[in-house]
VEXDREN-2710 file (C-alpha; in Angstrom, 1 decimal):
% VEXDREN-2710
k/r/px/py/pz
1/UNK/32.0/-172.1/107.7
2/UNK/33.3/-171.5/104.1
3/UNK/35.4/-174.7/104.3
4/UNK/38.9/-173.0/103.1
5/UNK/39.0/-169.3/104.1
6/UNK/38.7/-168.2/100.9
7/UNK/34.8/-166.7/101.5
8/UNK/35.2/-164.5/103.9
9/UNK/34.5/-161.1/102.4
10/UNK/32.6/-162.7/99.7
11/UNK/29.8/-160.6/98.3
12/UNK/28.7/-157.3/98.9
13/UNK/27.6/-155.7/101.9
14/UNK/23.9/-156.2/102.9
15/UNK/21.7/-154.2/105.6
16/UNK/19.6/-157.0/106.7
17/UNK/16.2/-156.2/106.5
18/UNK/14.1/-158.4/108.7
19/UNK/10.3/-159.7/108.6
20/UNK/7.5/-157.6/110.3
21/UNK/6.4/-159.6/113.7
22/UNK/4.2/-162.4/113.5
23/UNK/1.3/-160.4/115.6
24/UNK/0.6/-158.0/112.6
25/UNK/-0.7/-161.0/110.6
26/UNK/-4.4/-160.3/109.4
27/UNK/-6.9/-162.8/111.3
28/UNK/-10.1/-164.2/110.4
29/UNK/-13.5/-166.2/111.7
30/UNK/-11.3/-169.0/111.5
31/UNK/-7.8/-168.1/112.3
32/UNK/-6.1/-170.2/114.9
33/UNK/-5.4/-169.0/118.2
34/UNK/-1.7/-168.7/118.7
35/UNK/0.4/-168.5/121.9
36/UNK/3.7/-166.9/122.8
37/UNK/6.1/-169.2/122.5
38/UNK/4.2/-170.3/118.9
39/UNK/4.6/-166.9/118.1
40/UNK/7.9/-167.0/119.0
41/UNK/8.7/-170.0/116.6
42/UNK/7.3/-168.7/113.5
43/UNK/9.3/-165.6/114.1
44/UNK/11.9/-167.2/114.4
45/UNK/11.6/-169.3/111.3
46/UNK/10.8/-166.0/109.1
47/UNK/13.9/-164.9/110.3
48/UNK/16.0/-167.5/109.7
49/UNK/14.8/-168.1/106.3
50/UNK/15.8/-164.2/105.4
51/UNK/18.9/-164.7/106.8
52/UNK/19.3/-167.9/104.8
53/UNK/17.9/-165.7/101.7
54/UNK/20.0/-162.8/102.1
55/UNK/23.4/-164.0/103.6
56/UNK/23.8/-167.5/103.2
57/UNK/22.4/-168.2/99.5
58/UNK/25.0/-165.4/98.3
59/UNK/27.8/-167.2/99.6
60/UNK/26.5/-169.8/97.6
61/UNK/27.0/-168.6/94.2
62/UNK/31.0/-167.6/95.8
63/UNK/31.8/-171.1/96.6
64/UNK/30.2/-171.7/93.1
65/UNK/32.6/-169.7/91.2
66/UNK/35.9/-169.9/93.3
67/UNK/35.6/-173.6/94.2
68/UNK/33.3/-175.8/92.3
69/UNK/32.9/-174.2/89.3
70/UNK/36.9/-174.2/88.7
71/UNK/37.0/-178.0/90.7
72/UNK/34.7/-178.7/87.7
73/UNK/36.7/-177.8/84.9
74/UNK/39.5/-179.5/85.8
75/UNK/37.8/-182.8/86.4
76/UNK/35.6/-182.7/83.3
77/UNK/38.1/-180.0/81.1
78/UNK/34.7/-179.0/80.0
79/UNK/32.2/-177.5/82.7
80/UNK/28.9/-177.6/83.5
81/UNK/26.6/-178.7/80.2
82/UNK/23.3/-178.6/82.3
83/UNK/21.9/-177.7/85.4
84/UNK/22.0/-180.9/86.9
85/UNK/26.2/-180.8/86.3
86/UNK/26.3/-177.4/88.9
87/UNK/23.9/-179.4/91.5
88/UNK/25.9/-182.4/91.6
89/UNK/29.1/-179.9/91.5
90/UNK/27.5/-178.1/94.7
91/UNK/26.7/-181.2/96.1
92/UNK/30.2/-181.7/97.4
93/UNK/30.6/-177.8/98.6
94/UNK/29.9/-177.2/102.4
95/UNK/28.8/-174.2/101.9
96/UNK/25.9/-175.4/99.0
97/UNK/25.7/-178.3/101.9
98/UNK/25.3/-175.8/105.1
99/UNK/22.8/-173.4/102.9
100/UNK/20.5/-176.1/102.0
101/UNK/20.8/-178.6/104.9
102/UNK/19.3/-175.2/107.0
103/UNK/17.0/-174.6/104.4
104/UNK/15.5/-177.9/104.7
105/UNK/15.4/-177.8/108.6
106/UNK/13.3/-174.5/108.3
107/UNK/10.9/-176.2/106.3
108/UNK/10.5/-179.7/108.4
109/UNK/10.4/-177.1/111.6
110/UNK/7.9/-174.6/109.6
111/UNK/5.7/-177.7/109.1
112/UNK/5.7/-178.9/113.0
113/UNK/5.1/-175.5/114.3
114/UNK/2.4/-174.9/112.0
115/UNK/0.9/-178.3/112.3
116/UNK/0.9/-178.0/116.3
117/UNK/-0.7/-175.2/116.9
118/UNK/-3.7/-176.4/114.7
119/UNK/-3.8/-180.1/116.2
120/UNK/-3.9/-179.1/119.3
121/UNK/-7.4/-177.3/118.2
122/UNK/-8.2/-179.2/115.4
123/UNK/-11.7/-180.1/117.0
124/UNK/-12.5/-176.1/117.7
125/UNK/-10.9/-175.4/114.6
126/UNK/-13.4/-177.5/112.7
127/UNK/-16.6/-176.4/115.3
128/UNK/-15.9/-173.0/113.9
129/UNK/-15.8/-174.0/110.2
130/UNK/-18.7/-176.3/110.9
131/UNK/-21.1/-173.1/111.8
132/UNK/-19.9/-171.2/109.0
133/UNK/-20.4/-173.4/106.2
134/UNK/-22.9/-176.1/107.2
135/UNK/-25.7/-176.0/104.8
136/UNK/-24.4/-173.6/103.0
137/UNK/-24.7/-174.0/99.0
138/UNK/-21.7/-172.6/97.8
139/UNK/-19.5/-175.5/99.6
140/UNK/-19.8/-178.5/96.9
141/UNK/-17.7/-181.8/98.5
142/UNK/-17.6/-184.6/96.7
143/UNK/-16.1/-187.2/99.4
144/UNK/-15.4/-190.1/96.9
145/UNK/-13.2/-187.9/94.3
146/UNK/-10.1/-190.1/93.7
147/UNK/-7.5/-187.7/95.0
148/UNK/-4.7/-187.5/91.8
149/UNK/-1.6/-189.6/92.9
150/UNK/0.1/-186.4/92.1
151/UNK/-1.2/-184.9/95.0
152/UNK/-1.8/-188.5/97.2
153/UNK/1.8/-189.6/96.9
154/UNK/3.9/-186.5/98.0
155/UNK/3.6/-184.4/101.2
156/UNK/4.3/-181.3/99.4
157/UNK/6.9/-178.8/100.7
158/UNK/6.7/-181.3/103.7
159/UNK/2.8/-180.5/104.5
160/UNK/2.1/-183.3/106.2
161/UNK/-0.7/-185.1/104.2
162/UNK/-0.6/-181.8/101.5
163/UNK/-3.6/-180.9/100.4
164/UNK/-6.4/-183.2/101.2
165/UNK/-5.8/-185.5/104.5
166/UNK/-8.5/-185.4/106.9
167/UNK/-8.2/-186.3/110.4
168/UNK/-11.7/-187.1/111.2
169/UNK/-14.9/-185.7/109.5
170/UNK/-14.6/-182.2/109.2
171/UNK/-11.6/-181.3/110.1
172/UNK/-9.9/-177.9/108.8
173/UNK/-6.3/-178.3/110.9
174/UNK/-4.2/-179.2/107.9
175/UNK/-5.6/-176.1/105.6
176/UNK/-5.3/-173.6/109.1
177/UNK/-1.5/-174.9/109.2
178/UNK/-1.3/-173.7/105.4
179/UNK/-3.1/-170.4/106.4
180/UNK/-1.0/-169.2/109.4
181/UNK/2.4/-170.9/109.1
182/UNK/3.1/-169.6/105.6
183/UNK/4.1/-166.4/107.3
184/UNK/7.6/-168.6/108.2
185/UNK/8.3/-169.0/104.8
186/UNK/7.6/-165.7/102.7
187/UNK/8.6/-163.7/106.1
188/UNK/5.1/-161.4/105.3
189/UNK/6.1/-160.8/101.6
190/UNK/2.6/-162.2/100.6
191/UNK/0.2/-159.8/103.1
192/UNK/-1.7/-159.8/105.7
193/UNK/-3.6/-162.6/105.1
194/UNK/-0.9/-164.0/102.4
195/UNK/-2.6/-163.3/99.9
196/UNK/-0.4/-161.1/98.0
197/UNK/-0.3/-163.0/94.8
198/UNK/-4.4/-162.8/93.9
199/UNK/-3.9/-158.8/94.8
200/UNK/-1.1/-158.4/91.8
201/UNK/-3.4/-160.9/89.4
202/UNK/-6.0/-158.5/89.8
203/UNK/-4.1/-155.4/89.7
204/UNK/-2.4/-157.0/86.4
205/UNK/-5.8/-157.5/84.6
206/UNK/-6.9/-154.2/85.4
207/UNK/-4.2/-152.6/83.8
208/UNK/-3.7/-154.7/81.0
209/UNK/-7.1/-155.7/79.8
210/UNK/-9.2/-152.6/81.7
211/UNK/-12.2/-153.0/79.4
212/UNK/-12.8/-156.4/80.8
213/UNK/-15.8/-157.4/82.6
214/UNK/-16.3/-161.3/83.8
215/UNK/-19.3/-162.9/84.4
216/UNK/-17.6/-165.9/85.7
217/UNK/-14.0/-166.9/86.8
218/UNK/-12.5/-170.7/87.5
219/UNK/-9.2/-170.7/90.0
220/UNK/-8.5/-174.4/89.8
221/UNK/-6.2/-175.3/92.4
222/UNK/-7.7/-172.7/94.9
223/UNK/-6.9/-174.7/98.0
224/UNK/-8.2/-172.2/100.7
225/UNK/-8.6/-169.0/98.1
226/UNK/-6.5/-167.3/99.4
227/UNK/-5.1/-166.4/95.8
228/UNK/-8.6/-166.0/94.5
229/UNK/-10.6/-163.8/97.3
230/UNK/-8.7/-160.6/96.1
231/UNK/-10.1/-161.3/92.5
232/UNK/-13.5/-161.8/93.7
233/UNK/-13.3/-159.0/95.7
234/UNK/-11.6/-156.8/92.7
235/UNK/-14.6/-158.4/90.2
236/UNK/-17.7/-158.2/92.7
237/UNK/-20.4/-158.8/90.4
238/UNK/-18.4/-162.1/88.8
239/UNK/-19.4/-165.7/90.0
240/UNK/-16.0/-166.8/91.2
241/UNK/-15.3/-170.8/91.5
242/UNK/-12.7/-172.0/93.5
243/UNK/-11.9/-175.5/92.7
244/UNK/-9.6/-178.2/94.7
245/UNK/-9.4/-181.7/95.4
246/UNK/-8.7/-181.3/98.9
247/UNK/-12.1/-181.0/100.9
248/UNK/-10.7/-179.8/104.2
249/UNK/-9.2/-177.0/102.5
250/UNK/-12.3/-175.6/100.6
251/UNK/-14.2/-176.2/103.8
252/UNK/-11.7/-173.7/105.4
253/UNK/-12.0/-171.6/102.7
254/UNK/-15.5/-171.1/102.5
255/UNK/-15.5/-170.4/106.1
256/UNK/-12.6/-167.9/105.5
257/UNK/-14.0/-166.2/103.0
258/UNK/-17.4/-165.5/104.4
259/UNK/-15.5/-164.5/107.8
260/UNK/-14.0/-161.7/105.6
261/UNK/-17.3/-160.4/103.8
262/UNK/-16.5/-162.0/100.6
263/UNK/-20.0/-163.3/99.6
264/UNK/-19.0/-164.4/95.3
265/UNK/-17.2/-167.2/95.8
266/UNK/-18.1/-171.2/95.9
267/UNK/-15.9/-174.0/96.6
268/UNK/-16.0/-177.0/94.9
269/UNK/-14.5/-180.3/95.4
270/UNK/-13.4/-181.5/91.6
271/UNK/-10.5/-182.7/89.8
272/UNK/-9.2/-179.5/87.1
273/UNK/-8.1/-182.1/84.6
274/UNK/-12.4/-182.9/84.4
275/UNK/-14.3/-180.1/84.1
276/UNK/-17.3/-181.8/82.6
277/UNK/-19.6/-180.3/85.0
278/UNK/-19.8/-176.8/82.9
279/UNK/-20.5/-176.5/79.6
280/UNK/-18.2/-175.5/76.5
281/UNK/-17.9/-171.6/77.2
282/UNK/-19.0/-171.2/80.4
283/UNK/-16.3/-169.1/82.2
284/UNK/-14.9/-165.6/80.7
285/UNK/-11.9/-166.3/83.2
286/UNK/-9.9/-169.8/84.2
287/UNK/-6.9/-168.9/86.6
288/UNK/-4.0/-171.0/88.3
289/UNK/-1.9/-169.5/90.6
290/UNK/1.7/-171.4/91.2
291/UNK/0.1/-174.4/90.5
292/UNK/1.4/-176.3/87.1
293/UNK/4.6/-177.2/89.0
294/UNK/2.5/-179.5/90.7
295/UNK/0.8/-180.9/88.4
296/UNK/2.2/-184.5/86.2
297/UNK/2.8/-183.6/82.2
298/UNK/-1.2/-185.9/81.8
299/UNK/-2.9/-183.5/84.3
300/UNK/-1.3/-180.5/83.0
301/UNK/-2.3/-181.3/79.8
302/UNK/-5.7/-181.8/80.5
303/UNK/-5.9/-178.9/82.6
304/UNK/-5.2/-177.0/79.7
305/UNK/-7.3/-178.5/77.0
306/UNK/-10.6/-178.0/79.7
307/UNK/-9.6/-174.8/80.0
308/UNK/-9.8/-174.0/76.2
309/UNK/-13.1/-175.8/76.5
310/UNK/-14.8/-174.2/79.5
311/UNK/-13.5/-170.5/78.4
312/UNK/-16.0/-168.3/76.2
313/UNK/-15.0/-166.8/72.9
314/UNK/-12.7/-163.2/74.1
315/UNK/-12.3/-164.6/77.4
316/UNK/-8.7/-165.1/79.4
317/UNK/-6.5/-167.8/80.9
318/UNK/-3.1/-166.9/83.1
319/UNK/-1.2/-169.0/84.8
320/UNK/0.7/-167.5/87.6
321/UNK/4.4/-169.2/88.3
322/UNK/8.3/-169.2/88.9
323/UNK/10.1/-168.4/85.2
324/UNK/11.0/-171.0/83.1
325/UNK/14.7/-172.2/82.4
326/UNK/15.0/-169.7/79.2
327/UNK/18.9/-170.6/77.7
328/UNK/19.6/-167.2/79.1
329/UNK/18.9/-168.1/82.7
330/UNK/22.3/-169.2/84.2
331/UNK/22.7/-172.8/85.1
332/UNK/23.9/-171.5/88.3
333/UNK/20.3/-169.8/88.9
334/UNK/18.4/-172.7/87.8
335/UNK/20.0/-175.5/89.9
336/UNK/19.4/-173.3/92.8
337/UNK/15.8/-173.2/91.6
338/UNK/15.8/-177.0/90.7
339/UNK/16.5/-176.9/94.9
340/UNK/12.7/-177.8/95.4
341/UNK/12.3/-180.5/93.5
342/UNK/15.4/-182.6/95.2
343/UNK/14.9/-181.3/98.8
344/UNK/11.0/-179.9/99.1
345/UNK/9.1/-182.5/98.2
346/UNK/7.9/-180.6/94.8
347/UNK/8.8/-184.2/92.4
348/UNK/7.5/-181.6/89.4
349/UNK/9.0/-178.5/89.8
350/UNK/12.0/-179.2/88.0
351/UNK/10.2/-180.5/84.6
352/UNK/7.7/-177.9/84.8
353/UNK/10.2/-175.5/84.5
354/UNK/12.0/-176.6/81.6
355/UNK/8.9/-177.7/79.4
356/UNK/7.9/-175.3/76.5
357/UNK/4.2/-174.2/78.1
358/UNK/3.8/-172.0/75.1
359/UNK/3.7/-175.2/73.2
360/UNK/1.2/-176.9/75.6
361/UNK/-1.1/-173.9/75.5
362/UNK/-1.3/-174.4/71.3
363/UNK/-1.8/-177.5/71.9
364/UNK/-4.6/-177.3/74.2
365/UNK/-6.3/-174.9/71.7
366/UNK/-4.9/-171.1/71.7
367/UNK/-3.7/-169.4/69.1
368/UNK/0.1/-168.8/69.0
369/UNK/-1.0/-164.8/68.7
370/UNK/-3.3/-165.2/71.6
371/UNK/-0.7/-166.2/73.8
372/UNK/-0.3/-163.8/76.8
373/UNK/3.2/-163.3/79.1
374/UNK/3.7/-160.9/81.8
375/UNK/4.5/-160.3/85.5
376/UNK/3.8/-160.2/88.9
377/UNK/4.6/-159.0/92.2
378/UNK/2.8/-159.5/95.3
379/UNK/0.6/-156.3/96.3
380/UNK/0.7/-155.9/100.2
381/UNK/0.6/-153.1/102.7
382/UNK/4.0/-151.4/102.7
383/UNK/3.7/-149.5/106.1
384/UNK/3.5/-152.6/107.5
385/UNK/5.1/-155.4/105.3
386/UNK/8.2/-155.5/103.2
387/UNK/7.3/-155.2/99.0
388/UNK/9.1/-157.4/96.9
389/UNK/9.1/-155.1/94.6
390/UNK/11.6/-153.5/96.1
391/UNK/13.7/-156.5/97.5
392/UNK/17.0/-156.6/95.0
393/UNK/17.7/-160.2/96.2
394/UNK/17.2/-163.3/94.8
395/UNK/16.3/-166.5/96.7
396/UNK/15.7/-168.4/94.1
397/UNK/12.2/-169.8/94.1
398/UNK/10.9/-167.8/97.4
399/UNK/10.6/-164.4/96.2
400/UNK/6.7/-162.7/95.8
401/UNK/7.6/-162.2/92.5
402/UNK/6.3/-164.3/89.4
403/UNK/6.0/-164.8/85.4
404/UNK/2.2/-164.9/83.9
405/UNK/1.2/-167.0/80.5
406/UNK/-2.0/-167.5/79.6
407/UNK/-3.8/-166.3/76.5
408/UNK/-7.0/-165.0/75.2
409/UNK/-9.5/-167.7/73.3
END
């Protein structure tokens, strides 16, 4: 595989730690129903994507440094300058070519497992959601919301239709493919019911800011909630808003969330970058969780300056993401991070993570010694699932573990 036989004992030794079974996934009022050989696919996918993780991608950096790195230098007699010099460098490896041809196969083949298994009960799928939400007050749609072109004009990570497409009124198939499927791609590093991330947001606040008490918290870009159902559930007496442009995926959520006992959360169908509906100072805590790097430089923007508005005097933001490209990550590390933005369908990703988001956040409004940086790893049940924490690989983009920024108004 290595192209010259030069990569054969490259790296260290690894015992290969595998991914739980599909079968201990957490299900809910609104899970979909999953048969054998389904199962059998996903686990198959989580598997192949920690192999990719944890013997392929270190082969990776090998060919980097014995082949391309050195063919390189002697065809530019200066090296790589930039990121984007080591990408087009790896471009002609086969073993950057094997690692992220598979890499983008799991994904395409993530994405039809996922999206089967829902279609072929999209209508039950959507009966179920139907009787758990209709009427209910704390799902807000708003049908004729221009969908951002940032969202309308890119299948994200190859989500058919990302965020918002509906297949006929009321369906929910395209947000139960999100729900289920993701198990493929974080092999169970997120939980139970993947929700991993909102656990170690929580956990984070209550350590670092324990005297806090919120009335009311924002998660813009909730999709389902899955991120933002922990914090509700860690802030009980808090009004909790999640907010999306996608209406099939707030309809899932709300029917997700009540299926779980969380009763403190409304979904509503608006655009982040508009937040006109509350007044100045009307939320003690706005939240995004690995979000921004979809988001265009306008919308991110504007995000943040509504943010500043809609946030009451002492109260918080954090933004939950992959770390910036600090001149002290290696180039080799953030090409293999920029891998999303050329081959995942994530267009932003590779900006985002080169911008200078303390800068935006002073320019939406915070203080510069307001500003707020941290970290996160995903909290999940370690009888039963593997914890990042503990995971001394790096795959570069997929691992439960993230940077925080935000800042106190």
């Amino acid at each position: 595989m290595d192209g010259s036989g030069d990569l054969k004992n490259a790296g260290p030794a690894q015992i290969y730690d595998g991914p739980p079974d599909y079968r201990v996934v957490g299900r809910h009022g609104v899970f979909p129903e999953t048969s054998h050989d389904e199962i059998a696919r996903l686990n198959f996918l989580a598997h192949m994507n920690r192999h990719l993780s944890t013997r392929v991608a270190p082969h990776v950096k090998t060919a980097w440094d014995k082949r391309a790195e050195p063919r390189l230098k002697a065809e530019s007699g200066a090296g790589a300058q930039t990121r984007h010099d080591v990408r087009k460098a790896l471009l002609k490896d086969p073993m950057f070519q094997t690692w992220s041809a598979l890499r983008r196969m799991t994904m395409e083949q993530r994405q039809q497992a996922g999206r089967w298994t829902t279609i072929r009960q999209a209508e039950q799928l959507a009966a179920q959601a139907r009787t758990l939400t209709e009427g209910d007050p704390r799902l807000e749609l708003d049908p004729k919301l221009p969908i951002p072109r940032y969202v309308s004009a890119v299948d994200h990570h190859c989500m058919p239709g990302s965020y918002h497409k509906e297949l006929f009124p009321g369906d929910v198939s395209g947000a139960a493919n999100y729900d289920h499927a993701i198990f493929a791609t974080t092999g169970g590093m997120l939980g139970r019911f993947s929700d991993g991330g909102g656990h170690a947001v929580a956990q984070w606040v209550r350590k670092n800011l324990p005297d806090f008490k919120p009335r009311r918290i924002l998660d813009i870009g909730a999709t389902l909630g899955q991120n933002v159902i922990p914090i509700a559930q860690a802030f009980p007496d808090a009004e909790v808003i999640a907010l999306d442009v996608g209406g099939p995926m707030l309809r899932y959520g709300l029917a997700r969330a009540k299926s779980m006992g969380v009763e403190n959360v409304r979904f509503v169908q608006a655009d982040g970058s508009d937040l006109s509906r509350y007044p100045d100072g009307h939320f003690d805590w706005v939240q995004t969780t690995m979000f921004l790097h979809e988001l265009s430089y306008a919308s991110m923007r504007a995000i943040f300056r509504e943010s500043f508005r809609v946030l009451a005097p002492g109260g918080i933001v954090l933004h939950v993401e992959q770390p910036q490209y600090a001149p002290q990550m290696p180039l080799f590390e953030q090409a293999m991070r920029d891998w999303d933005a050329f081959y995942n369908n994530e267009p932003f990703w590779s900006t985002l993570h080169e911008i200078d988001l303390d800068a935006y956040m002073v320019e939406a409004g915070f203080a510069t010694d307001r500003l707020i940086h941290g970290g996160v790893t995903a909290v999940v049940d370690k009888d039963v699932f593997p914890d990042a924490a503990d995971d001394e690989g790096e795959d570069y983009g997929r691992k439960a573990a993230w940077h925080v920024i935000g800042a106190r108004k």
